[in-house]
C-alpha atoms as an extended CHARMM CRD file, in Angstrom:
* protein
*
        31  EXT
         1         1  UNK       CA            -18.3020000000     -114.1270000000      163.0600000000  PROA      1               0.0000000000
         2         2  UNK       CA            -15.8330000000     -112.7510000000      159.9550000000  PROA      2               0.0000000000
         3         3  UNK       CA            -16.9760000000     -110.3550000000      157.8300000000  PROA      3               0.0000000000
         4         4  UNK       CA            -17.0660000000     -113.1780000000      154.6920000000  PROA      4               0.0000000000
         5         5  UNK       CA            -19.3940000000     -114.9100000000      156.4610000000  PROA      5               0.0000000000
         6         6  UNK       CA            -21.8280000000     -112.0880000000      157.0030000000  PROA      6               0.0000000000
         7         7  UNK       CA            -21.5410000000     -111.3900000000      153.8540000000  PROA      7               0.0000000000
         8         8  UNK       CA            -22.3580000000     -114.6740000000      152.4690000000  PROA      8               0.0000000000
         9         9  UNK       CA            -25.3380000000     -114.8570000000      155.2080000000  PROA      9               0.0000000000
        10        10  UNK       CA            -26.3870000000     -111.3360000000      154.1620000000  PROA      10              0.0000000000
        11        11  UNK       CA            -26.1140000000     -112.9210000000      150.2770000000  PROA      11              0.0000000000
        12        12  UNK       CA            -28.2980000000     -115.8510000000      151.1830000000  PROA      12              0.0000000000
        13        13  UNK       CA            -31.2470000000     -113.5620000000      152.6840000000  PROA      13              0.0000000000
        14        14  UNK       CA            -31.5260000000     -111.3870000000      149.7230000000  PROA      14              0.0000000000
        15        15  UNK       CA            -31.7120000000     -114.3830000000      147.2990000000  PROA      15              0.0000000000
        16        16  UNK       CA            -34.1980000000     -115.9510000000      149.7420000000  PROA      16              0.0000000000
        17        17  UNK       CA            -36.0880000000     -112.7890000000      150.1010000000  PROA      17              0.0000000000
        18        18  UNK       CA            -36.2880000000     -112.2200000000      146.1030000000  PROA      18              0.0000000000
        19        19  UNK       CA            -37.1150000000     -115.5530000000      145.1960000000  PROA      19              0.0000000000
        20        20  UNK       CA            -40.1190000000     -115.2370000000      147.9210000000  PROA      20              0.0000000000
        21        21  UNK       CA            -41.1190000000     -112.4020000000      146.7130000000  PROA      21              0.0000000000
        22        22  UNK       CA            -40.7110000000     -113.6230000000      142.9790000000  PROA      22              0.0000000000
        23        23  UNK       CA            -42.9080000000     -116.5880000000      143.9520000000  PROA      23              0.0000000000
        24        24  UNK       CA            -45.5160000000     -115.0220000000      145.9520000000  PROA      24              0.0000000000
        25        25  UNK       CA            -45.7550000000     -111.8980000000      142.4000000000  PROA      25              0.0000000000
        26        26  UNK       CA            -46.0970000000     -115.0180000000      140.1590000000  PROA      26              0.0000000000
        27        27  UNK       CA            -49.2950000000     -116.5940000000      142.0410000000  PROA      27              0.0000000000
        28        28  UNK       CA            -50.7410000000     -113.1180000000      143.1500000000  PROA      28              0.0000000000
        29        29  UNK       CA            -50.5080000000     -112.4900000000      138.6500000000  PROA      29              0.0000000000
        30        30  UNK       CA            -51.6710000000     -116.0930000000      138.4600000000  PROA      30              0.0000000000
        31        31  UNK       CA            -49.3150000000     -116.7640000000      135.3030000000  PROA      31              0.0000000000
């Protein structure tokens, strides 16, 4: 595993993280 790629990986979780969380704040406030 190179270090670009775990950084890419690590990249890819916190967008999929935040957009989760974005998604699950906007139906918890119902918008």
């Amino acid at each position: 595993m190179t270090i670009e790629k775990h950084e890419r990986s690590t990249k890819d979780l916190v967008k999929a993280a935040v957009s989760g969380w974005l998604g699950t704040a906007l139906e918890f406030m119902d918008f």
